[in-house]
PDB file of N, CA, C and O in Angstrom:
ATOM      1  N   UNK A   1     165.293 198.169  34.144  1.00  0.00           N
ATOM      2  CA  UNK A   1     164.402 197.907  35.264  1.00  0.00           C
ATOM      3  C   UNK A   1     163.219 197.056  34.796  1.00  0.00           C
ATOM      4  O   UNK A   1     162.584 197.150  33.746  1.00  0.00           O
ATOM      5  N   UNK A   2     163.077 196.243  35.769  1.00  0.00           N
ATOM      6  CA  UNK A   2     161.368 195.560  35.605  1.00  0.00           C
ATOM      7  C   UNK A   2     160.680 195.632  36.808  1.00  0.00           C
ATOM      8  O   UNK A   2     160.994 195.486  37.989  1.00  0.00           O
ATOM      9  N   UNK A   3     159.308 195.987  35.998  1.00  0.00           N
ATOM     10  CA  UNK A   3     157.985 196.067  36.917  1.00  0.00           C
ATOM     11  C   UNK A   3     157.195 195.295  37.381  1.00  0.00           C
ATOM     12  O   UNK A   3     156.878 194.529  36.471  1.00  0.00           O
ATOM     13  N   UNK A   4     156.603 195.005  38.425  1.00  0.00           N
ATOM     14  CA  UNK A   4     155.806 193.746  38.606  1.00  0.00           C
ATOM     15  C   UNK A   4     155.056 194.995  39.162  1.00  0.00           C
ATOM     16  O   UNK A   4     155.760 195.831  39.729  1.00  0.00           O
ATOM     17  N   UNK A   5     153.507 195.263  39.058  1.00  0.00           N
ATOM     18  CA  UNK A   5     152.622 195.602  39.742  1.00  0.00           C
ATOM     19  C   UNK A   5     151.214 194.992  40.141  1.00  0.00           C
ATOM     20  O   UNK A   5     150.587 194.657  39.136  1.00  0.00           O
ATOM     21  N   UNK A   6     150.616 194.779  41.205  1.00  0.00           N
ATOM     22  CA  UNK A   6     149.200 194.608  41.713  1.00  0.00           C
ATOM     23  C   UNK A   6     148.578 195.617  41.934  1.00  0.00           C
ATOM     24  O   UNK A   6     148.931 196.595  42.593  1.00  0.00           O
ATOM     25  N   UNK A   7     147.290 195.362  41.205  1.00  0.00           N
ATOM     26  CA  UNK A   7     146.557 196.859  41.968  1.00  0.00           C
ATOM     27  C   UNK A   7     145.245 196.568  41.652  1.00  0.00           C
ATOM     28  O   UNK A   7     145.013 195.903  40.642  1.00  0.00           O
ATOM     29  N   UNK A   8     144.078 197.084  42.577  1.00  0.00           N
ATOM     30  CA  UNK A   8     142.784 196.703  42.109  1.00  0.00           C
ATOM     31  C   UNK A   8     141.749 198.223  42.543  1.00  0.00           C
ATOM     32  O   UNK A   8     142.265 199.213  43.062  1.00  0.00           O
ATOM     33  N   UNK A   9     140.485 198.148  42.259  1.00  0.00           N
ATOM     34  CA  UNK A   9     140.021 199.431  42.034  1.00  0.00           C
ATOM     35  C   UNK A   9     139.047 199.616  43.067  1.00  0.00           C
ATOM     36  O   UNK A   9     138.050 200.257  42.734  1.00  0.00           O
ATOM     37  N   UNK A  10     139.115 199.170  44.328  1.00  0.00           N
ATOM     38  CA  UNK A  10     138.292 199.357  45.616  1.00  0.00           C
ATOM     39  C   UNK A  10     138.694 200.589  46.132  1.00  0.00           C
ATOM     40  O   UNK A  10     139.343 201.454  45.544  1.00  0.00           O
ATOM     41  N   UNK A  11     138.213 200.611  47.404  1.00  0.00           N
ATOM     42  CA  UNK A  11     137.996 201.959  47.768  1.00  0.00           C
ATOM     43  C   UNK A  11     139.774 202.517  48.410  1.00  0.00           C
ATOM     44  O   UNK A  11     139.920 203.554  49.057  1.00  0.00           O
ATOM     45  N   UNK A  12     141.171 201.384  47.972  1.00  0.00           N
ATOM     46  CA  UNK A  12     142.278 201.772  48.933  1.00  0.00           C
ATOM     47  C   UNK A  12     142.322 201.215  50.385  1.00  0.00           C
ATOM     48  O   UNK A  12     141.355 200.685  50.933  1.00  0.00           O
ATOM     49  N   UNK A  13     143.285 201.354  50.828  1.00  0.00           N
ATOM     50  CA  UNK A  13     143.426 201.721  52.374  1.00  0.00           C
ATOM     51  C   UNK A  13     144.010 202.554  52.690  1.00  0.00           C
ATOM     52  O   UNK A  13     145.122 202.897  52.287  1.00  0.00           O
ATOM     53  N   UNK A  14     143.286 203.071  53.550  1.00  0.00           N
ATOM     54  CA  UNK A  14     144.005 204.460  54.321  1.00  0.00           C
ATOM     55  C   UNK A  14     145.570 204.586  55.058  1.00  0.00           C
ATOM     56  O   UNK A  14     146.120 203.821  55.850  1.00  0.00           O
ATOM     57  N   UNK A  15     145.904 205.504  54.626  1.00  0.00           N
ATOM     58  CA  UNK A  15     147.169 205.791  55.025  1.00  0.00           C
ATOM     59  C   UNK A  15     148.351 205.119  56.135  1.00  0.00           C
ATOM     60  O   UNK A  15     149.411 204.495  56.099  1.00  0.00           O
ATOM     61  N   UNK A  16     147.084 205.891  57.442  1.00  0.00           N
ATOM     62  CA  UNK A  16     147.486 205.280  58.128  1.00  0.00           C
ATOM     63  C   UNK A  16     147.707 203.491  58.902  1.00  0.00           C
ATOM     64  O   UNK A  16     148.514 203.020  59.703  1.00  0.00           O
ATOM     65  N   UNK A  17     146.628 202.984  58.210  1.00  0.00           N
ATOM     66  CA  UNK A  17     146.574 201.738  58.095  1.00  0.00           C
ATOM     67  C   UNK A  17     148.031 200.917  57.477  1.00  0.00           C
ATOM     68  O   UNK A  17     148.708 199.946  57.814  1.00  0.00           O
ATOM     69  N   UNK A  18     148.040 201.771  56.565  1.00  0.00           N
ATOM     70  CA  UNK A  18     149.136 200.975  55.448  1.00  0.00           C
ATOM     71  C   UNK A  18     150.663 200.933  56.072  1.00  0.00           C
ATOM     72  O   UNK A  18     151.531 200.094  55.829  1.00  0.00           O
ATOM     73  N   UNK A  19     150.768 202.400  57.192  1.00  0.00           N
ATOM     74  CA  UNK A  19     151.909 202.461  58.131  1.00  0.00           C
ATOM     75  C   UNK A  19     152.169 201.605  59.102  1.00  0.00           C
ATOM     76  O   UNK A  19     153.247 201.199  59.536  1.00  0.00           O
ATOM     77  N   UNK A  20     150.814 201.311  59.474  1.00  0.00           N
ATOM     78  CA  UNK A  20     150.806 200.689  60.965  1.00  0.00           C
ATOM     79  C   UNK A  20     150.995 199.029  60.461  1.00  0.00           C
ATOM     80  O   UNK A  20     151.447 198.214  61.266  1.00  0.00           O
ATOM     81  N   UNK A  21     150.656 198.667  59.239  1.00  0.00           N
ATOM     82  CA  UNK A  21     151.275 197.380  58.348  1.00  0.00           C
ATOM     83  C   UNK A  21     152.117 196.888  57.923  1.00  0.00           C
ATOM     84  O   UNK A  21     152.372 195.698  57.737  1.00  0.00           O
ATOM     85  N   UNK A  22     152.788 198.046  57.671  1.00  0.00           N
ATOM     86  CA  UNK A  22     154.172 197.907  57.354  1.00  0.00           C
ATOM     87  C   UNK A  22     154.959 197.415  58.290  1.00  0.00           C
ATOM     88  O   UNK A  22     156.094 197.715  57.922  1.00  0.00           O
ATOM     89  N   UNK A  23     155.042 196.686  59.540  1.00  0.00           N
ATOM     90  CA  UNK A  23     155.701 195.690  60.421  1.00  0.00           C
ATOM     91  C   UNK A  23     155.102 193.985  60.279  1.00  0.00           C
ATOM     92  O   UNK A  23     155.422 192.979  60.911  1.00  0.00           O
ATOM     93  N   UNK A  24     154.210 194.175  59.276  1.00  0.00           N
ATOM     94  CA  UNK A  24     153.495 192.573  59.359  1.00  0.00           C
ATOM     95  C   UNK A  24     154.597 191.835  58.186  1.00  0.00           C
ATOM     96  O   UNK A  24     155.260 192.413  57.325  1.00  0.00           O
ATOM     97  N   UNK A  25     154.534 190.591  58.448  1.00  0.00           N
ATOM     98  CA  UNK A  25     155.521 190.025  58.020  1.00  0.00           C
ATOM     99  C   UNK A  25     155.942 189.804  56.810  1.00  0.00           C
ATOM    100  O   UNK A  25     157.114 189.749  56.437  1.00  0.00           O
ATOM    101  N   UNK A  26     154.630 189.629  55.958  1.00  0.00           N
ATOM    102  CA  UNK A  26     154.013 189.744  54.735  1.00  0.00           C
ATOM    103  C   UNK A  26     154.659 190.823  54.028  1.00  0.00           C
ATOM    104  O   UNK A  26     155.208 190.909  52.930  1.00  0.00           O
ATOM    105  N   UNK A  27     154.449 191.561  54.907  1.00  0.00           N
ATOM    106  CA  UNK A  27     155.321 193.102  54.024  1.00  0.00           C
ATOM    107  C   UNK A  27     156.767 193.122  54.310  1.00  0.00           C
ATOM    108  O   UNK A  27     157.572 193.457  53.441  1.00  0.00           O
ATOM    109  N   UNK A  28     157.131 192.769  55.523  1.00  0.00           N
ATOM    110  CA  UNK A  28     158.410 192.776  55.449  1.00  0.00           C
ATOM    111  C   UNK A  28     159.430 191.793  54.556  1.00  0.00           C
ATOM    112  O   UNK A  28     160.528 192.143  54.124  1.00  0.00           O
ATOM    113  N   UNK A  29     158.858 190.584  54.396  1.00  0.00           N
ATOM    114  CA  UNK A  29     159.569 189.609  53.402  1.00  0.00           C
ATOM    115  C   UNK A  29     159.275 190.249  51.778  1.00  0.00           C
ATOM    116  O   UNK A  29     160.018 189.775  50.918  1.00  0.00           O
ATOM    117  N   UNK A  30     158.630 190.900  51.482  1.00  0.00           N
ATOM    118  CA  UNK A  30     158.034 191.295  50.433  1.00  0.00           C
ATOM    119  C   UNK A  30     159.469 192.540  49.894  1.00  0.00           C
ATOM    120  O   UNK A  30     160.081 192.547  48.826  1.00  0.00           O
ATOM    121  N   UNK A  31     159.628 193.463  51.087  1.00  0.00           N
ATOM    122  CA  UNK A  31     160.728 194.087  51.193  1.00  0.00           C
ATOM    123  C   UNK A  31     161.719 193.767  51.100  1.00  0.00           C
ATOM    124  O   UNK A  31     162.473 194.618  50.629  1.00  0.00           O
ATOM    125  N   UNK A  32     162.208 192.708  51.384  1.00  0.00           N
ATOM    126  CA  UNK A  32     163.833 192.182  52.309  1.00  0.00           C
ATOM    127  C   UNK A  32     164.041 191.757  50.969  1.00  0.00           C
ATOM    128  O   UNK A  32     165.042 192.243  50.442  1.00  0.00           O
ATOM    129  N   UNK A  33     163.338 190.948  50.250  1.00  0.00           N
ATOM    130  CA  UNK A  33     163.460 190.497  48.810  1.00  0.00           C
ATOM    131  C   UNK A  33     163.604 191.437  47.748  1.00  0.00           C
ATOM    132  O   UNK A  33     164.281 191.212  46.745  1.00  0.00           O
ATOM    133  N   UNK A  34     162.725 192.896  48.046  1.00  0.00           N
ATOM    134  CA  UNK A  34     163.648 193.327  46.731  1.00  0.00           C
ATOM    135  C   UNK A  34     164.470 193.981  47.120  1.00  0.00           C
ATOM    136  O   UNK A  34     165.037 194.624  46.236  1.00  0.00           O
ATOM    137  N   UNK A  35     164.959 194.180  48.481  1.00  0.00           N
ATOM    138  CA  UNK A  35     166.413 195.177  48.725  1.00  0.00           C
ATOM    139  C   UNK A  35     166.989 194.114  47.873  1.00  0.00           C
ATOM    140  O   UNK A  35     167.353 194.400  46.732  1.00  0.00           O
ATOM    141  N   UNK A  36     167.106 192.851  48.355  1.00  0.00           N
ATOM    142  CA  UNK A  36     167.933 191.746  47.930  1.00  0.00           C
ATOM    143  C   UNK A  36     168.195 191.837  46.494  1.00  0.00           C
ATOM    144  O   UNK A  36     169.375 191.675  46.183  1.00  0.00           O
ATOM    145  N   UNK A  37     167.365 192.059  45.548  1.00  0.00           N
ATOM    146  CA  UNK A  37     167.366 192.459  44.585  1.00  0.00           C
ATOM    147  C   UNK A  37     167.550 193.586  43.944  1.00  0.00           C
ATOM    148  O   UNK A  37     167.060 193.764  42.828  1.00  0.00           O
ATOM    149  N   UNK A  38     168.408 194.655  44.672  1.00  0.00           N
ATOM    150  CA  UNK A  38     168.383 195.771  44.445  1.00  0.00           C
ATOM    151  C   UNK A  38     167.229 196.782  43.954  1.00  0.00           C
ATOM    152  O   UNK A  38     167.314 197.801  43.269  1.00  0.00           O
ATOM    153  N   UNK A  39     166.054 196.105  44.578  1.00  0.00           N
ATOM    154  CA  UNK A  39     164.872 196.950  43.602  1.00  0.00           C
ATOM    155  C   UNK A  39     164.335 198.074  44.751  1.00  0.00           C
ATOM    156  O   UNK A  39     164.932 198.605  45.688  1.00  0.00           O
ATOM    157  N   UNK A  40     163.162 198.178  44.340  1.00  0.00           N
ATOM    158  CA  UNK A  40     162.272 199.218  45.189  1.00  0.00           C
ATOM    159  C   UNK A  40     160.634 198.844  45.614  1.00  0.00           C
ATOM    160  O   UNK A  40     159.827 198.675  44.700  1.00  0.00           O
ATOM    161  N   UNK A  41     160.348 198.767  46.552  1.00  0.00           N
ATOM    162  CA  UNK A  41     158.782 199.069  46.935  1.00  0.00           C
ATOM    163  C   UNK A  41     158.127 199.818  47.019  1.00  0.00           C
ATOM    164  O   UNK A  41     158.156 200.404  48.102  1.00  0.00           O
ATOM    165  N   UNK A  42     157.197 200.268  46.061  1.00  0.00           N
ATOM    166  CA  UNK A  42     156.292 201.170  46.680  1.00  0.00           C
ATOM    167  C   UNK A  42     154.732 200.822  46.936  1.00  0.00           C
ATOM    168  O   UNK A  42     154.376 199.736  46.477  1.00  0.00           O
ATOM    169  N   UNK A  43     153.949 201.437  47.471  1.00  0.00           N
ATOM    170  CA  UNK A  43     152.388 201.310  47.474  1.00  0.00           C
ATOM    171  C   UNK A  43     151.571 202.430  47.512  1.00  0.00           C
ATOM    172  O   UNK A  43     151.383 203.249  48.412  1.00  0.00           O
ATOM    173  N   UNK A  44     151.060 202.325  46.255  1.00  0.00           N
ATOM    174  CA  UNK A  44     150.108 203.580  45.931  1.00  0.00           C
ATOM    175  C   UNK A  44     148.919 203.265  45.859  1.00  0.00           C
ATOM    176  O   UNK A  44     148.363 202.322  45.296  1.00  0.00           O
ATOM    177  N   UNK A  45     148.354 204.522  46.759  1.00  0.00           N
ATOM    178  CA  UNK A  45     146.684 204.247  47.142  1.00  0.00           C
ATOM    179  C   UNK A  45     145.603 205.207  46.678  1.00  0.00           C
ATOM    180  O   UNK A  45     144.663 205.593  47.372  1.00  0.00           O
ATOM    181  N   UNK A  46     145.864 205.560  45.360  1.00  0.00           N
ATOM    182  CA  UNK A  46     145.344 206.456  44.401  1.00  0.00           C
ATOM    183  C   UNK A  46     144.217 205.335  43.763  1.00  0.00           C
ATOM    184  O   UNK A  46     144.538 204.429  42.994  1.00  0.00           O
ATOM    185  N   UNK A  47     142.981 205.564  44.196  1.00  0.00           N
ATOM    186  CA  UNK A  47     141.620 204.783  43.026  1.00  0.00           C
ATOM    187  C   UNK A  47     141.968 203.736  43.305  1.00  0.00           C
ATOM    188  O   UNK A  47     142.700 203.109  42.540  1.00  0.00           O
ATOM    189  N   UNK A  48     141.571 203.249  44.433  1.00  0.00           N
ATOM    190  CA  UNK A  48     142.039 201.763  44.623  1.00  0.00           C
ATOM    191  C   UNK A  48     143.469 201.751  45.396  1.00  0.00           C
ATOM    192  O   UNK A  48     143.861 202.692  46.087  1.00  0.00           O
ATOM    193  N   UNK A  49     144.236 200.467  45.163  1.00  0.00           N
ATOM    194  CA  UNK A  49     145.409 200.116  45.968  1.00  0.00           C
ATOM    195  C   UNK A  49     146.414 199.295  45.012  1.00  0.00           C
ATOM    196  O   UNK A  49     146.017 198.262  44.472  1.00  0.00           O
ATOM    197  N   UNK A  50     147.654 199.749  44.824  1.00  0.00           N
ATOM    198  CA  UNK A  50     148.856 199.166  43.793  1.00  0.00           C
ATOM    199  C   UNK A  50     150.002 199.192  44.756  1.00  0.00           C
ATOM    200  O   UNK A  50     150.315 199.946  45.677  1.00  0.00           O
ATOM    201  N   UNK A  51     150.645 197.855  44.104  1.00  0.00           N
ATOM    202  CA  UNK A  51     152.030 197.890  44.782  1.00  0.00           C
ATOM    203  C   UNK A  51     153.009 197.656  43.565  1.00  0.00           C
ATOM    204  O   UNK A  51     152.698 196.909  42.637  1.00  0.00           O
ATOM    205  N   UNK A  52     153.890 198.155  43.605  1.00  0.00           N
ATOM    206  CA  UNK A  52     154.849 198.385  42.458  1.00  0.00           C
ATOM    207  C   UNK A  52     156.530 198.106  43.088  1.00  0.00           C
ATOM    208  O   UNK A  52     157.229 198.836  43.791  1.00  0.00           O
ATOM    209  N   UNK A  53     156.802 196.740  42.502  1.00  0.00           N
ATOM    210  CA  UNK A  53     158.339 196.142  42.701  1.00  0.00           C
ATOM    211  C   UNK A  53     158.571 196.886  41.653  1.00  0.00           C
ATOM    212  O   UNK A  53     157.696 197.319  40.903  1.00  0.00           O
ATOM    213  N   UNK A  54     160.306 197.156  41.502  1.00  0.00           N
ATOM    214  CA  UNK A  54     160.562 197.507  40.220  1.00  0.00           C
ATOM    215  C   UNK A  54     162.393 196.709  40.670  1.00  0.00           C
ATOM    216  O   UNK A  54     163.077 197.075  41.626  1.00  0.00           O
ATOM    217  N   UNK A  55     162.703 195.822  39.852  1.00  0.00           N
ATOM    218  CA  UNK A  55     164.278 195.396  40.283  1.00  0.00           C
ATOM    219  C   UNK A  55     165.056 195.846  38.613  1.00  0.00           C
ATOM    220  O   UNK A  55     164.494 196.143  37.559  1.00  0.00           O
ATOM    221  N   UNK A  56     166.481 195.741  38.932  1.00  0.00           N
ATOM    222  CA  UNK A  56     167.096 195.723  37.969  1.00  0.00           C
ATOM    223  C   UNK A  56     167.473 194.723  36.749  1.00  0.00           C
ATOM    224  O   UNK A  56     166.981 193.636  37.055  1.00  0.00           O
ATOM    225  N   UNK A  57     168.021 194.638  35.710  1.00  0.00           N
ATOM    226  CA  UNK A  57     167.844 193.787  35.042  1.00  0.00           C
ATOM    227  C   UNK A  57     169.010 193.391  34.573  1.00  0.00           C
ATOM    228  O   UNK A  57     169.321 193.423  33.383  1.00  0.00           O
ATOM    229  N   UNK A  58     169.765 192.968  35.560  1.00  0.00           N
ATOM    230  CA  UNK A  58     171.436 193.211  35.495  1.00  0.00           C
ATOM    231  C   UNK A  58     171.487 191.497  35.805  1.00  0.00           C
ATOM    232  O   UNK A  58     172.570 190.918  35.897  1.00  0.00           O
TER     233      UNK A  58
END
């Protein structure tokens, strides 16, 4: 597996924000690309805000 992560140390965004985002397009191409890649998305909003691709290395 490989990792690509962003993350910076502001205050996050709230939860529900991040749900109601998850239809903007930005996120959805962001997605569609690593299904495509067999990988995974996540976004963690622990001390700030990270997003973590992780694809295979096949």
């Amino acid at each position: 597996m490989k990792k690509i992560s962003v993350r910076d140390n502001g205050i996050g965004i709230p939860d529900n924000v991040i749900m109601r985002s998850c239809n903007t397009l930005c996120i959805q191409l962001v997605h569609l690309l690593t299904e495509q890649m067999n990988g995974s998305l996540r976004i963690n909003n622990t001390n700030g805000t990270e997003c973590v691709i992780e694809v295979p290395l096949d």
